[in-house]
N, C-alpha and C positions, 0 to 999 in steps of 0.2 A: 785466202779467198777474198773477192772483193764483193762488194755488195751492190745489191740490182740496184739500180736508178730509175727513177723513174714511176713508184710504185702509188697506190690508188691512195687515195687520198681518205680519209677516215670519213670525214663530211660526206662524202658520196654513196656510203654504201647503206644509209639509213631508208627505214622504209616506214610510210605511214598506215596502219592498219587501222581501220578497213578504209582502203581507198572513196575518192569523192564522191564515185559513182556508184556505193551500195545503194544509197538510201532511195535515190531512182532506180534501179533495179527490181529490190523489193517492194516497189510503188507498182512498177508494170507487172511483177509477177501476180500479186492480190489481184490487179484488173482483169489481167488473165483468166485469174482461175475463179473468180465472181462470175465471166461472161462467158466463160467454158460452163460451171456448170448451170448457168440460165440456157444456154443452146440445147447440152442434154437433156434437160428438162423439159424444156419444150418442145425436142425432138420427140420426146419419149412421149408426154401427154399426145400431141397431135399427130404425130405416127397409130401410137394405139391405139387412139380415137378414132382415127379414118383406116383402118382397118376393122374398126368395130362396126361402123356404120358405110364398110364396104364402099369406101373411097379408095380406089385400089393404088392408083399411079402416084395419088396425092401424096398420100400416108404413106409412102414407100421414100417419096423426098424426102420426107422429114423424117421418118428412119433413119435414114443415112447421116443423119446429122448426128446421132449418136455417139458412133465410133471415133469423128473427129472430137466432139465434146470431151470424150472421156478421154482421149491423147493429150489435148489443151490441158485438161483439169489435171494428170499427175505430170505433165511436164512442168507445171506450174505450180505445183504444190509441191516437187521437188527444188527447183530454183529457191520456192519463196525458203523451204527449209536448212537447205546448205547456206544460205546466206541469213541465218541467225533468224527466222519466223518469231512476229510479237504475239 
């Protein structure tokens, strides 16, 4: 049997963990999910507000902001978690 040529070199196959770009990743995720859940918050105060005081069309936009808040906030709170949460 003759032997392959040519084969990968040992230097090449190292890997640096956790790559350069966790530590800005988990920067954006925090920002994320700080201003995801200031959105639902404030969706949720001035929705239920101008429903209460029968602001009908108003408090209906800022309802809607809700359900995106609350996407933002676990998409964000799982990022920030898979990648090692302080």
């Amino acid at each position: 049997m003759q032997e392959v040529g040519g084969s990968i070199p040992p230097g090449s196959t190292t890997f640096s963990f956790p790559p350069p770009f966790f530590p800005l990743m988990k920067q954006a995720a925090k920002l994320v999910l700080i201003l995801s859940i200031a959105v639902t918050a404030v969706g949720l105060v001035v929705g239920l507000g101008g429903m209460l005081f029968d602001f009908g069309d108003f408090a209906f936009k800022f309802l809607m902001l809700v359900p995106f808040g609350f996407l933002f906030t676990f998409a964000s709170l799982t990022v920030w978690v898979l990648l090692g949460g302080d």
